[in-house]
C-alpha positions as CSV (number, residue, x, y, z in Angstrom):
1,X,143.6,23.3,-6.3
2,X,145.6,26.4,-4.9
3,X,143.0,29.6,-5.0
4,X,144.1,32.8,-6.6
5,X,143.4,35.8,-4.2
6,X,141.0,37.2,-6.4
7,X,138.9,34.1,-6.1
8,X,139.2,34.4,-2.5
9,X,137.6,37.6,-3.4
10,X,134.4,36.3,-4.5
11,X,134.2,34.0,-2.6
12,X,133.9,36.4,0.5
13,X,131.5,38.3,-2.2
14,X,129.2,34.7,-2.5
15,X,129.0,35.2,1.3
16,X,127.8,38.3,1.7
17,X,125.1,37.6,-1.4
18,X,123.5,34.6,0.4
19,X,123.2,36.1,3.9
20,X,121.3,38.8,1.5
21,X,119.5,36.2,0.0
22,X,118.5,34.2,2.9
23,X,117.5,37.7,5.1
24,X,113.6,38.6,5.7
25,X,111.4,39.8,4.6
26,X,111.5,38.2,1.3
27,X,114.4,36.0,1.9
28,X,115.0,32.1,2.2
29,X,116.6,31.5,5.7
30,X,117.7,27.7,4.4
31,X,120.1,29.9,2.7
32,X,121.4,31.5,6.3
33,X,122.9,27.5,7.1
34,X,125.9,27.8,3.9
35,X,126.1,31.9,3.9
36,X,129.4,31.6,5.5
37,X,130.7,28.1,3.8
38,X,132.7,30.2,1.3
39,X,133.4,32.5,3.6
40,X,135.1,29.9,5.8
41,X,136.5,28.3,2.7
42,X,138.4,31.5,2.2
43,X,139.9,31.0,5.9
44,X,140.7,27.4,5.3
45,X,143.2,28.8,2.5
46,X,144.8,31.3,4.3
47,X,145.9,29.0,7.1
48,X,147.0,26.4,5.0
49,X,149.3,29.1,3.0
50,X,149.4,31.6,5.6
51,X,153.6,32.6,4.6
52,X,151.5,34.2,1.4
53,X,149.2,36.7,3.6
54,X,149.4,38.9,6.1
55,X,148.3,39.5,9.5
56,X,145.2,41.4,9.2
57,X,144.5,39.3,5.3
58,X,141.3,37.8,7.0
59,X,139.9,41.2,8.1
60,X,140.5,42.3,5.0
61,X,139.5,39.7,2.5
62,X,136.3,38.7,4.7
63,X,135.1,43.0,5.1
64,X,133.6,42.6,1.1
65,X,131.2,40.1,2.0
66,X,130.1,41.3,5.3
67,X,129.9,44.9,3.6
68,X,127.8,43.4,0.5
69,X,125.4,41.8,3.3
70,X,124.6,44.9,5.4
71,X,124.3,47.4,2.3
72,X,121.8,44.9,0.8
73,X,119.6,44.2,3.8
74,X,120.2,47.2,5.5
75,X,120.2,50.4,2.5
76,X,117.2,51.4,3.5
77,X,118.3,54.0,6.5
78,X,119.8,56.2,3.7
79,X,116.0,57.4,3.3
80,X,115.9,58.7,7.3
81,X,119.6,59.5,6.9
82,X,122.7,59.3,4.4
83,X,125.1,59.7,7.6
84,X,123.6,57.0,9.8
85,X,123.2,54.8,6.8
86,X,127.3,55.2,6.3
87,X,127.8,54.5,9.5
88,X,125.7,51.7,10.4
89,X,127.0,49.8,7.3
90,X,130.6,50.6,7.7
91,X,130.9,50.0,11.0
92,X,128.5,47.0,11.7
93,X,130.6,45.6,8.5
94,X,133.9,46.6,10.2
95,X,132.7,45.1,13.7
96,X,131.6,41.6,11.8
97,X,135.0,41.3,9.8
98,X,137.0,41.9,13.2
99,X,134.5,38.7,14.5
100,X,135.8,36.9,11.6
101,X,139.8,38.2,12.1
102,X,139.9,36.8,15.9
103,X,138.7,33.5,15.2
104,X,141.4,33.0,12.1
105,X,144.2,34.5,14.5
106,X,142.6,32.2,17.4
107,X,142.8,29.0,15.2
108,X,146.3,30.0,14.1
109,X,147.9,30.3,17.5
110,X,146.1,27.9,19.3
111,X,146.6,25.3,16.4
112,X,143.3,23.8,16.8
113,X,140.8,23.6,14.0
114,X,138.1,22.8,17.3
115,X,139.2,25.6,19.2
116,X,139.0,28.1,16.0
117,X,135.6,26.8,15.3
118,X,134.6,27.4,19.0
119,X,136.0,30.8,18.7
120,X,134.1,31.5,15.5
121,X,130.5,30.7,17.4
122,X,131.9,32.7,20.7
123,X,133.1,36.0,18.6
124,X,129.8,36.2,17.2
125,X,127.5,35.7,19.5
126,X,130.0,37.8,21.8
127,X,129.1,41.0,19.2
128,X,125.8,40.4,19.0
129,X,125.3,40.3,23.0
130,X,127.5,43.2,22.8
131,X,124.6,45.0,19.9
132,X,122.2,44.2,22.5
133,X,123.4,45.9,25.3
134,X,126.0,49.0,24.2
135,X,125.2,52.3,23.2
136,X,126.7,51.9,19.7
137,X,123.7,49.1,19.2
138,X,122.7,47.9,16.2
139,X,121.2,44.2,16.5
140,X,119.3,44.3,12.9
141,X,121.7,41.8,11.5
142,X,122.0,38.8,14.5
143,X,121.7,35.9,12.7
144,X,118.9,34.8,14.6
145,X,116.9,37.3,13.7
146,X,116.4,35.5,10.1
147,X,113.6,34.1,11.0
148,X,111.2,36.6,11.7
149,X,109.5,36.0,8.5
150,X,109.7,32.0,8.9
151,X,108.9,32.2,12.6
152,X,107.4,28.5,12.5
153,X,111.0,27.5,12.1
154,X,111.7,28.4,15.8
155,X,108.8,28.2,18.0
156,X,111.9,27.0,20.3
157,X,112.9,30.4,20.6
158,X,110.3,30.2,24.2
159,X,113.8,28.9,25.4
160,X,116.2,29.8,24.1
161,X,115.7,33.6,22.1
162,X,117.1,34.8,19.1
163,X,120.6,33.7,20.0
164,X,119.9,30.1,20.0
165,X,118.8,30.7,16.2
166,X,122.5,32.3,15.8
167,X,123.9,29.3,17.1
168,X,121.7,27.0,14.9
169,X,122.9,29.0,11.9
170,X,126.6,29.1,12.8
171,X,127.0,25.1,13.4
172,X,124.8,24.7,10.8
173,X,127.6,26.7,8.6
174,X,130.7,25.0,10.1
175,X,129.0,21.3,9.5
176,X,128.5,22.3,5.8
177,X,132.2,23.7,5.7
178,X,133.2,19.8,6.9
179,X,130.8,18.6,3.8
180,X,132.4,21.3,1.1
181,X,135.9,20.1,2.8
182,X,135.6,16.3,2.5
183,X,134.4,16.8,-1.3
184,X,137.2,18.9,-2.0
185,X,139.3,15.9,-0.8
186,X,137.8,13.6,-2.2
187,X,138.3,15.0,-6.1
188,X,141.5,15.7,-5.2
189,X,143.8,14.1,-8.0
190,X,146.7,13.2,-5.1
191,X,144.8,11.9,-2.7
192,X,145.3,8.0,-1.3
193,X,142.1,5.9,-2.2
194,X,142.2,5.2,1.3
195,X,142.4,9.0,2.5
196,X,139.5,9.4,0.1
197,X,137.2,6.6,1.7
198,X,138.2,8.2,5.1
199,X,136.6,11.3,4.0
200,X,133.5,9.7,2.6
201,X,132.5,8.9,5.9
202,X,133.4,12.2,7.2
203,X,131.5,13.4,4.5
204,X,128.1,10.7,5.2
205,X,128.7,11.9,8.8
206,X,128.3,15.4,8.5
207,X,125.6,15.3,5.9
208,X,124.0,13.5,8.4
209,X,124.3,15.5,11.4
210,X,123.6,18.4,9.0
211,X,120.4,17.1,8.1
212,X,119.5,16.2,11.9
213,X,120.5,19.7,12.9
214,X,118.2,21.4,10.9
215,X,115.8,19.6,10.4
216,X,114.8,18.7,14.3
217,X,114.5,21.6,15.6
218,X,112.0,23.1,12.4
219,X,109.9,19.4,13.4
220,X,109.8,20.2,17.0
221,X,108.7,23.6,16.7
222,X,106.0,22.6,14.2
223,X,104.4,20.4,16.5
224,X,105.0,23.2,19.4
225,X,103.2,25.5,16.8
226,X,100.3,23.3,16.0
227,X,99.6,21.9,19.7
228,X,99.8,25.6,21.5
229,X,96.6,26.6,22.6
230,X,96.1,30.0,24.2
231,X,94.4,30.3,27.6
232,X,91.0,32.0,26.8
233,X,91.9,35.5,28.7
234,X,90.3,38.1,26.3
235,X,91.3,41.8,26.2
236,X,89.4,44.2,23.5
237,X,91.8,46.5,21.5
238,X,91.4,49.6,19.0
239,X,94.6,50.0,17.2
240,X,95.2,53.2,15.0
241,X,97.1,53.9,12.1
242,X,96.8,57.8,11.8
243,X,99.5,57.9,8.7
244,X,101.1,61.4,9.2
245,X,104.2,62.2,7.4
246,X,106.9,62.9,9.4
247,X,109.1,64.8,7.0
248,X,106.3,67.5,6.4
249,X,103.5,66.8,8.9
250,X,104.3,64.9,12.1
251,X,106.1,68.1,13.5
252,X,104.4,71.0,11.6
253,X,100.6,70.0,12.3
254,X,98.8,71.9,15.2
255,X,98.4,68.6,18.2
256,X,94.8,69.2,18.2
257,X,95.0,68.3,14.5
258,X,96.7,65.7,15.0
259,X,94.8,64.2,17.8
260,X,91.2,65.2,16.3
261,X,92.8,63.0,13.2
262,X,93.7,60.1,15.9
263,X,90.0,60.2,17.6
264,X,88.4,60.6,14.1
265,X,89.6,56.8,12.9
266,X,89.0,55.2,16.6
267,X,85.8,56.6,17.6
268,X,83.6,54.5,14.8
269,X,85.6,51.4,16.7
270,X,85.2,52.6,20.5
271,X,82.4,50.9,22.3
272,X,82.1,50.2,26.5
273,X,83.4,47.3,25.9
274,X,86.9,48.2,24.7
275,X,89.5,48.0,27.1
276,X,92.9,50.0,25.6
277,X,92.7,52.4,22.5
278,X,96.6,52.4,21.2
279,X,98.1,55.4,18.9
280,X,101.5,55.2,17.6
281,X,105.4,56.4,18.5
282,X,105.6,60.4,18.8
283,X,102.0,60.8,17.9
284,X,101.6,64.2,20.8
285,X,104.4,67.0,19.6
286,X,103.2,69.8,22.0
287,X,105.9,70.9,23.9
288,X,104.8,69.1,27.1
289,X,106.5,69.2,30.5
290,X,105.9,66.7,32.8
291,X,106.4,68.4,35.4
292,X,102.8,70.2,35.0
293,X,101.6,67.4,32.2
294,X,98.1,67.4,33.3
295,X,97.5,71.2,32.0
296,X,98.6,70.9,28.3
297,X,95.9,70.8,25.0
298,X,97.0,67.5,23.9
299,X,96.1,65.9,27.3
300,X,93.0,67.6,27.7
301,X,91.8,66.3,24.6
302,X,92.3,63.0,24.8
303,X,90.7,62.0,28.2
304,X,87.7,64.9,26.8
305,X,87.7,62.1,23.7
306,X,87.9,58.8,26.1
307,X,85.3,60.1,28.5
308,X,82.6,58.8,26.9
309,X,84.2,55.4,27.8
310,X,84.9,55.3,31.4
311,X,86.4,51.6,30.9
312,X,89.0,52.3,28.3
313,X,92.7,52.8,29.1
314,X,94.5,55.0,26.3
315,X,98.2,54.3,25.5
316,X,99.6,57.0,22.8
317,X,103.5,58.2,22.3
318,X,104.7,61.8,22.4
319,X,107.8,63.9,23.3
320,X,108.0,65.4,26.6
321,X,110.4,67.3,28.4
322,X,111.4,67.6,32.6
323,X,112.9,70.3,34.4
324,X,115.3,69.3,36.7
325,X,115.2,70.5,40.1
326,X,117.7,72.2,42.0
327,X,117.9,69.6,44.8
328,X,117.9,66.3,42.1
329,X,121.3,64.5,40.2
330,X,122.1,65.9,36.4
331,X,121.9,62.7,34.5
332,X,124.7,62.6,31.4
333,X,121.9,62.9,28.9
334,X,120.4,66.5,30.5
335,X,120.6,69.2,28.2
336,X,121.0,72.8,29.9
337,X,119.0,75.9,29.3
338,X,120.2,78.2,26.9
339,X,119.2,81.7,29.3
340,X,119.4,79.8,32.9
341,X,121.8,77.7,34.9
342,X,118.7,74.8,34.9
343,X,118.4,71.8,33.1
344,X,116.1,69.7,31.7
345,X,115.8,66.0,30.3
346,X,113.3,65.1,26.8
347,X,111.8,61.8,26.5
348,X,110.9,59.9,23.8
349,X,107.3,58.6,26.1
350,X,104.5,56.3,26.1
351,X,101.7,57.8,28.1
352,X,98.8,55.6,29.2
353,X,95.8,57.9,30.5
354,X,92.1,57.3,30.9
355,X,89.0,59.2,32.3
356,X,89.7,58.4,35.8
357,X,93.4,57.8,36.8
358,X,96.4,59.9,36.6
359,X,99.1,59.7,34.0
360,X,101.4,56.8,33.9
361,X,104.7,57.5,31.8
362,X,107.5,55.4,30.6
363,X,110.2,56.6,28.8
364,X,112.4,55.0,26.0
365,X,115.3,53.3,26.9
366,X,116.9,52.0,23.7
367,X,118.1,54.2,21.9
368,X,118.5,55.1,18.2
369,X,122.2,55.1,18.0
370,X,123.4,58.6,16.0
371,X,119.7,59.9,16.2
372,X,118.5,59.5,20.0
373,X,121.6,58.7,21.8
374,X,125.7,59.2,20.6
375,X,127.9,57.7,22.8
376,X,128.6,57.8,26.6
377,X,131.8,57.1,26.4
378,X,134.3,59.6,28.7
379,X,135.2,62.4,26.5
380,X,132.6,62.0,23.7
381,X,129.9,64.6,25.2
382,X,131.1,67.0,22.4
383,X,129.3,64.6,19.8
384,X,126.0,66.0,21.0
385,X,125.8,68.7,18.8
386,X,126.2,66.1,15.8
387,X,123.1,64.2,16.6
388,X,121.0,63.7,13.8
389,X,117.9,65.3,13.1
390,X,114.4,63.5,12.1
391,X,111.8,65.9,13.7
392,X,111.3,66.8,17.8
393,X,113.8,67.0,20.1
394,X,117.7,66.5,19.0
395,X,120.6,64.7,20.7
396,X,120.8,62.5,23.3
397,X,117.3,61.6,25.0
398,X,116.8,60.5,28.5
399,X,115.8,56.8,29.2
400,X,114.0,54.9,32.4
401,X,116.6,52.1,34.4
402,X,113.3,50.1,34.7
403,X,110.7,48.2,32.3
404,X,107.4,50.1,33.8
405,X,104.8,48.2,33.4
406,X,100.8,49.7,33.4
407,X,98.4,48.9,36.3
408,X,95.2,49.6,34.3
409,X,91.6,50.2,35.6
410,X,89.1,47.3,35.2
411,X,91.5,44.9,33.0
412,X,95.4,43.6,32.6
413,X,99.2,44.9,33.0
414,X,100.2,46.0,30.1
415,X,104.2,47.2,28.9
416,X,104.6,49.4,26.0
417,X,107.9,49.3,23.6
418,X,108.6,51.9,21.8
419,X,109.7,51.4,18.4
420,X,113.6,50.0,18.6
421,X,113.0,48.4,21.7
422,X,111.0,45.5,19.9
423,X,114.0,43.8,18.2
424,X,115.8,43.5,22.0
425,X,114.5,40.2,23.2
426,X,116.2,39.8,26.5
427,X,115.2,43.8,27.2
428,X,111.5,43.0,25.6
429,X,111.0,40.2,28.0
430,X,112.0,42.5,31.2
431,X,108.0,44.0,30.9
432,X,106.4,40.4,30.9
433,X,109.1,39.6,34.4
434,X,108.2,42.3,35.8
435,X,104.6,41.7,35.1
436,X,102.8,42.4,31.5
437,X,100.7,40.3,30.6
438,X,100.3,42.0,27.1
439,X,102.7,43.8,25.2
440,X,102.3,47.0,23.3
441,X,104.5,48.4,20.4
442,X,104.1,51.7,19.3
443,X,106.1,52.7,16.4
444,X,107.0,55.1,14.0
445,X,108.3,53.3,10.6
446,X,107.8,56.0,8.1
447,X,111.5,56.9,8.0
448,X,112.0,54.3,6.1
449,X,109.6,54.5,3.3
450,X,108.1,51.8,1.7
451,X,111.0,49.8,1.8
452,X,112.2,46.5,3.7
453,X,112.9,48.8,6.6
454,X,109.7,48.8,7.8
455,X,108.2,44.8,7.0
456,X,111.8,43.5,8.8
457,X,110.5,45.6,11.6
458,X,107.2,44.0,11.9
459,X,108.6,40.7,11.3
460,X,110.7,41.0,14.5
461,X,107.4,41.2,16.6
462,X,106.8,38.1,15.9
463,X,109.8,36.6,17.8
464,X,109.2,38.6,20.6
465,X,105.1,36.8,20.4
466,X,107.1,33.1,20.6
467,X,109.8,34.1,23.0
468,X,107.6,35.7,25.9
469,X,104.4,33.7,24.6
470,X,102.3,37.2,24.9
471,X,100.1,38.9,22.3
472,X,100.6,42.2,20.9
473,X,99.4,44.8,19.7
474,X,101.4,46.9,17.8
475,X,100.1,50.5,16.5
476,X,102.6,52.1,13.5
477,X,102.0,55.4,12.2
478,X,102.1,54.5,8.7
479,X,101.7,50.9,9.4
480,X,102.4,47.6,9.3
481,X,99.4,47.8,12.6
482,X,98.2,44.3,13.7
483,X,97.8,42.1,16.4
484,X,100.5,39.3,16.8
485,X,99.1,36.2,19.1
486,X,100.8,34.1,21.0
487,X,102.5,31.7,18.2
488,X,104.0,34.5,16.6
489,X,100.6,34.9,13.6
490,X,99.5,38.1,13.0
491,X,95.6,38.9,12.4
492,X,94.3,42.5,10.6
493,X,97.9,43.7,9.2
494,X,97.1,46.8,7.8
495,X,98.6,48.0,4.5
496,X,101.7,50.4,4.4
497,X,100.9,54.2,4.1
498,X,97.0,54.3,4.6
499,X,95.3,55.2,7.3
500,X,93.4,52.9,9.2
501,X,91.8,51.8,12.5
502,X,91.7,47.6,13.8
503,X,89.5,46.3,16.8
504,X,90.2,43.2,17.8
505,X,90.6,40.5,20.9
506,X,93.9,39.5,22.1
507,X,94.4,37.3,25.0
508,X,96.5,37.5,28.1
509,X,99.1,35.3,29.3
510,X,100.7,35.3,32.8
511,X,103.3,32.4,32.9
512,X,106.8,33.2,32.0
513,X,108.7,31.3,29.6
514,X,112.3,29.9,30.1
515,X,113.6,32.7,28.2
516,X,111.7,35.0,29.9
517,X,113.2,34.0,32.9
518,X,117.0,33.6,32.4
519,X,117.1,35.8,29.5
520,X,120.2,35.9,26.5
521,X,122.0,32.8,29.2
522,X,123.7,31.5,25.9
523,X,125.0,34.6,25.0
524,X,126.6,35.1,28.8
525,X,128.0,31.9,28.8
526,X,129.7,32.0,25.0
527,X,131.1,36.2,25.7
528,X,133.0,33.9,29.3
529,X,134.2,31.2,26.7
530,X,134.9,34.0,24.6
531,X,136.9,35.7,26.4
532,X,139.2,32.5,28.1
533,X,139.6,32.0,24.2
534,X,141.2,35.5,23.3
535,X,143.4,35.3,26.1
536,X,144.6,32.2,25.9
537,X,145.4,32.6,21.9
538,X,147.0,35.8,22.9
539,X,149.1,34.1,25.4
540,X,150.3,31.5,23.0
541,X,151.0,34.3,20.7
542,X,153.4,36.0,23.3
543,X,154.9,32.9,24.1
544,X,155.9,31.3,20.4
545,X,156.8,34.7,20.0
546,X,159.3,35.2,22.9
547,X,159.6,32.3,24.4
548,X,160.8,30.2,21.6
């Protein structure tokens, strides 16, 4: 049956509406195994009848469904901004219908419905690695990421990170476009009885493999869940969840306010037993340099509140600022004084103090595209001035070229991500090489409101729990606050938008998973593969073209 173009339509539309369907937190990922079948369906027409479309038709027809899929997941940045909402949609959209554009023009020229379908799982996994690693980042949407709120599913991820789910979800996709393909043929009116039994065992085939495919690995990582058993290395936590506004509070309130509010919830909870008190993502807004930290109210305060405890380690987030000095390098992201020749860097920080020790300080290092960072590119400085305002400092921020992990007094390493930095697996798992035997997340999800925003962000903790195997505490502002073990379960979730304070035991891990220690190797291999791929179709192109 020959599709209209307006059925090709919807059927790039039925796309984008099960991806939506099958996303977290609410979401059946099943669904994430057929969200592309129509989508590939769509292609399938175009290169059988590709006189009756043009060049770009497969951008075009496919950038409806990938659109529908990120405003329905992803709306929810409107409420921190309209412009960044726009432009994470848009463009992610844009950046995903491209993916989809090179693998039809890569199955055309090559002629190859095997090296198409290679292309298609190289593309995309090619743009994710590139969301995980480029200044433009926006890694919400990988595929594998679907999980989060069905992490029993991939336990497996130990090996093989988020980006083995996004090949799981892709082959799962092209097997059921062999399925949907063999029917087709097989209720075909012209087809030879013979062709049709040829396609029922296609058909058996693929349902079978289909079935095997999913179904294995969801087996293997149930037993992996069930038979895991946590080395008894217990480390006592107090988690709070001060619930400041940002939009009217976070910025406006005196610090002392703010930290008498902080040490108000977690003193009940403090006892000498308690090893690390945890306060969320820009919780300190004094204007503090680093260069004379030591001297400023907010710091004062907090060791005068922890001193009672000479055994507890204090890990809170703030804003600070450092002067450059005359003799050091001017980083790209240094802003200049308006009334000297000096400059100076600000930090989005995690500071870990306690009664005894000085300060240790790491600053975070990725970036909220269009609201901490704009692009590095050559030429683009002048898009500073555009950055988009949420509260503190404005523009692009400074970041640390290494995962700093804690050395505490009397217990374990610790690393602290900040916010962002928890949906970056390969980046998450740089603390625990270089160290951590705990992980931290301090966050701030309130831009978001009460919306999917803030429960997808949670739910990506618990991949980072299975693919390093180490607990976490996480502290949000407005929550969700928990503790995430070592399978990925999470114990004293907090509600959303009430303040609160959890103590709990969390235990340490040392060993390093696979992933842990060759990091997103899939993804490096498939961007190679990738790129022999887009050359060689390219060259084939020049060739029939020229060379006829």
């Amino acid at each position: 049956m020959k599709l209209r173009k307006t059925h090709l339509l919807l059927f790039s539309l039925l796309s984008g509406l099960l991806l939506s369907l099958g996303w977290p937190e609410r979401g059946f990922p099943g669904l994430l195994f057929i969200g592309l079948v129509p989508m590939l369906i769509l292609e399938e027409e175009m290169t059988k009848r590709r006189h009756e479309f043009g060049k770009f038709s497969a951008l075009l027809y496919s950038y409806p469904g990938f659109f529908l899929w990120n405003l329905l997941t992803t709306w929810w940045i409107v409420n921190s901004t309209f412009t960044g909402a726009l432009l994470a949609i848009v463009l992610n959209s844009l950046f995903q219908a491209i993916v989809f554009q090179a693998f039809h023009f890569t199955r055309r020229k090559l002629n190859s419905t095997l090296a198409g379908f290679a292309s298609l799982l190289a593309y995309w996994v090619s743009l994710e690695y590139l969301h995980l690693n480029w200044d433009l980042n926006w890694p919400w949407l990988n595929l594998g990421n679907g999980f989060a709120s069905y992490y029993k599913w991939v336990q497996w991820y130990e090996y093989t990170g988020t980006i083995g789910g996004t090949v799981w979800v892709l082959v799962g996709n092209l097997a059921g476009f062999g399925i949907v393909k063999g029917l087709l043929i097989q209720n075909a009116g012209n087809a030879s009885w013979k062709h049709k039994l040829q396609n029922s065992k296609f058909v058996v085939q693929y349902s079978i493999f289909l079935f095997l495919w999913i179904a294995a690995p969801i087996a293997y990582s149930y037993y992996t869940y069930a038979t895991y058993t946590e080395q008894k290395r217990p480390v006592n936590f107090v988690v709070v969840q001060p619930n400041i506004d940002p939009y009217s509070e976070q910025y406006t309130l005196p610090p002392a306010t703010v930290i008498g509010k902080i040490m108000k919830l977690a003193t009940p909870a403090l006892d000498s037993n308690t090893n690390f008190l945890v306060a969320p993502e820009s919780s300190i807004q004094e204007e503090m340099w680093e260069n004379e930290i030591t001297r400023f109210t907010s710091i004062r305060m907090l060791k005068q509140g922890i001193a009672p405890y000479p055994g507890l380690n204090m890990l809170v987030g703030g804003s600070t600022y450092y002067q450059i000095r005359p003799d050091e390098p001017v980083p790209r992201w240094a802003r200049k004084f308006t009334d000297t020749d000096g400059h100076y860097t600000a930090y989005n920080a995690a500071i870990l103090l306690n009664s005894r020790d000085s300060l240790q300080l790491y600053h975070k290092s990725k970036l909220t595209p269009g609201v901490e960072i704009l692009p590095s590119f050559k030429g683009f400085k002048w898009l500073e001035k555009f950055a988009i305002n949420l509260g503190g400092t404005v523009g692009s921020l400074g970041q640390d070229s290494v995962r700093k992990v804690y050395t505490t007094f009397g217990t374990v390493r610790v690393g602290p991500a900040i916010c962002y930095e928890s949906i970056f697996g390969e980046f998450f798992s740089e603390f625990v090489r270089n160290g951590a035997e705990i992980m931290i997340i301090i966050t701030n999800d309130a831009w978001w409101g009460n919306t999917a925003g803030h429960r997808q962000h949670f739910g990506f903790a618990h991949l980072r729990a299975i693919e390093t195997r180490r607990s976490i505490a996480r502290s949000a502002n407005t929550g969700i606050s928990a503790f995430i073990d070592q399978r990925g379960d999470a114990h004293q979730a907090t509600a959303y938008w009430v303040p609160a304070v959890i103590k709990g035991t969390i235990n340490a891990n040392d060993k390093l998973t696979f992933y842990v220690k060759h990091g997103d190797y899939i993804a490096r291999f498939l961007s190679y593969l990738a790129g022999i791929l887009i050359i060689t179709a390219i060259a084939m192109s020049i060739k029939t073209k020229y060379f006829k």
